[in-house]
C-alpha positions in Angstrom: -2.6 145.7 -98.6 0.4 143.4 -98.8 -0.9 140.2 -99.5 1.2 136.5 -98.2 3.0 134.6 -101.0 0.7 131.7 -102.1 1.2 128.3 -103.6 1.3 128.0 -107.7 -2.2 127.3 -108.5 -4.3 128.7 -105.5 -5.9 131.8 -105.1 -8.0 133.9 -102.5 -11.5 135.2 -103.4 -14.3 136.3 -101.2 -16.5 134.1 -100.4 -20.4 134.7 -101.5 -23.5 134.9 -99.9 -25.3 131.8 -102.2 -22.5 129.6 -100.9 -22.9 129.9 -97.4 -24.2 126.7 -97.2 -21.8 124.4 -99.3 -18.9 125.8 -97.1 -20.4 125.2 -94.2 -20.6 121.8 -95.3 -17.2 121.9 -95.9 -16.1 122.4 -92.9 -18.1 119.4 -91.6 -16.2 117.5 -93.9 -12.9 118.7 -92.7 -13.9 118.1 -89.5 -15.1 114.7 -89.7 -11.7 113.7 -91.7 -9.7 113.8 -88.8 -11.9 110.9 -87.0 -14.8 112.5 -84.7 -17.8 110.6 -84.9 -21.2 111.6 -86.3 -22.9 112.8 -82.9 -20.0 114.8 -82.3 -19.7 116.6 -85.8 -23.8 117.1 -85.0 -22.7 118.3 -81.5 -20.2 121.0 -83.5 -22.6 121.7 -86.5 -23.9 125.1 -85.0 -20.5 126.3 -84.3 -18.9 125.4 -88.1 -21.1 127.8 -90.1 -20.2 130.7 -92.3 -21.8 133.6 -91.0 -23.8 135.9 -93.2 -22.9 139.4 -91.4 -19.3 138.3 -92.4 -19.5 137.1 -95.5 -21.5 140.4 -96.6 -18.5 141.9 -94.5 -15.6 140.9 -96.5 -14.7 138.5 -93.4 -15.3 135.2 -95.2 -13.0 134.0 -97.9 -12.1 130.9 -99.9 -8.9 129.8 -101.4 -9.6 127.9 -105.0 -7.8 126.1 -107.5 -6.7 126.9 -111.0 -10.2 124.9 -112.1 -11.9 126.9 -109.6 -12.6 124.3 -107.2 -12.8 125.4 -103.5 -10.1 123.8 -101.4 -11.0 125.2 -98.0 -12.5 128.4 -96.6 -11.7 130.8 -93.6 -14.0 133.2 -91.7 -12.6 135.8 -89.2 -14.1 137.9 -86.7 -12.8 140.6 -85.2 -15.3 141.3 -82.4 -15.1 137.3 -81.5 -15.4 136.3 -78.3 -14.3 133.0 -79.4 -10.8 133.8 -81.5 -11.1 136.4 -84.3 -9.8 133.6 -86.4 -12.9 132.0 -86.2 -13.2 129.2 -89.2 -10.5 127.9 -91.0 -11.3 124.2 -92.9 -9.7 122.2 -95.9 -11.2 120.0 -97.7 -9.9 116.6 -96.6 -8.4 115.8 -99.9 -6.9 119.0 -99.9 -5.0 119.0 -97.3 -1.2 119.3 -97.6 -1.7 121.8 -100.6 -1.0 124.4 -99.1 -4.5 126.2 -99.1 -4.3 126.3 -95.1 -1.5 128.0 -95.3 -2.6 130.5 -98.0 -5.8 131.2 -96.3 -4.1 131.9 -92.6 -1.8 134.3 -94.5 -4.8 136.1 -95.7 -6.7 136.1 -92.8 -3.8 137.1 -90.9 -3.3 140.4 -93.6 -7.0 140.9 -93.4 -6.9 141.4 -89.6 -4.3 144.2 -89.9 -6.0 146.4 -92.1 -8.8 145.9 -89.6 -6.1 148.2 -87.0 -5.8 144.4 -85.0 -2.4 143.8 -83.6 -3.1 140.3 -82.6 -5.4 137.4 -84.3 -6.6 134.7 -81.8 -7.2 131.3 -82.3 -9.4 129.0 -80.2 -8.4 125.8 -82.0 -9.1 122.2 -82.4 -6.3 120.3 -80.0 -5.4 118.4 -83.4 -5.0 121.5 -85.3 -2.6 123.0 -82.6 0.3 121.8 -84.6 -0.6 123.3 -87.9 -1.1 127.1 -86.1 2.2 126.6 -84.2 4.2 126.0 -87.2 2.6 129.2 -88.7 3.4 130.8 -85.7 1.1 131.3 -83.6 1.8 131.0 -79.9 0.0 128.9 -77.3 -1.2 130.3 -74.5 -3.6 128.6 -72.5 -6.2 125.3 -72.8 -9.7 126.9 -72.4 -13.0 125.4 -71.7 -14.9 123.6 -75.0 -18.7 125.8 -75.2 -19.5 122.8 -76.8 -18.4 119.9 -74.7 -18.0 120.0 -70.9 -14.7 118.5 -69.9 -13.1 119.1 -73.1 -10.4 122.1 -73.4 -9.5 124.0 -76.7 -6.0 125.2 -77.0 -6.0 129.2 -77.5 -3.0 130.5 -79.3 -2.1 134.0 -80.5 -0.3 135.2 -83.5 1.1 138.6 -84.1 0.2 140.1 -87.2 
């Protein structure tokens, strides 16, 4: 599999089964860095979690450091009814590194040796921006599960 030029210093690894938890946390973290208050990170908490079906699946993966140190994490799921790019979360004082980029290149590559043609994102309306410039397309404000009244942006990229 041809795998997306990275950044000097990080690199892709699957992630593991005992650290479900401490990256599900992470993407709390990331979440709550861009100003959402603690009843709506609770509100969110169900819908932020690594799940174990894809980690065991090769689905979940984490992009590190040269110390090792996790700087964000990505989950995809092909069968998602909610965007097969399904998590993707930096840790807040990692962002600008260049791991988001890294681990949407990887998830994008790992989507088409699954046979997809097209990975969908139901993203946060701040993170709109950050899929655009990868280049995703946007394509139409959806309903929140979570939140009535609020709409997601769904965007499509081509991979």
């Amino acid at each position: 599999m041809d795998r997306p030029s990275r950044p000097d210093g990080i690199s892709i690894r699957d992630a593991r089964p005992d650290e479900i938890e401490a990256l599900s946390a992470l993407c709390l973290r990331s979440k709550a860095h861009w100003g959402y208050d603690a009843p709506f990170i609770a509100a969110c908490a169900p819908y932020l979690r690594l799940e174990p079906h894809l980690v065991a699946d090769g689905c979940a993966f984490v992009a590190e450091d040269n110390a090792g140190r996790i700087l964000g994490v990505c989950q995809i799921d092909p069968a998602g009814k909610s965007g097969t790019l399904d998590l993707l979360f930096i840790e807040p004082d990692a962002i600008g590194s260049g791991a988001g980029r890294a681990l949407f290149g990887e998830a994008a590559a790992r989507m088409k040796v699954r046979g997809e043609c097209v990975m969908t994102i139901l993203s946060d309306p701040d993170a709109r921006g950050f899929y655009e410039n990868m280049g995703a397309r946007f394509i139409e404000d959806r309903p929140s599960d979570v939140f009535e009244g609020r709409f997601l942006p769904w965007l499509e990229y081509e991979v």
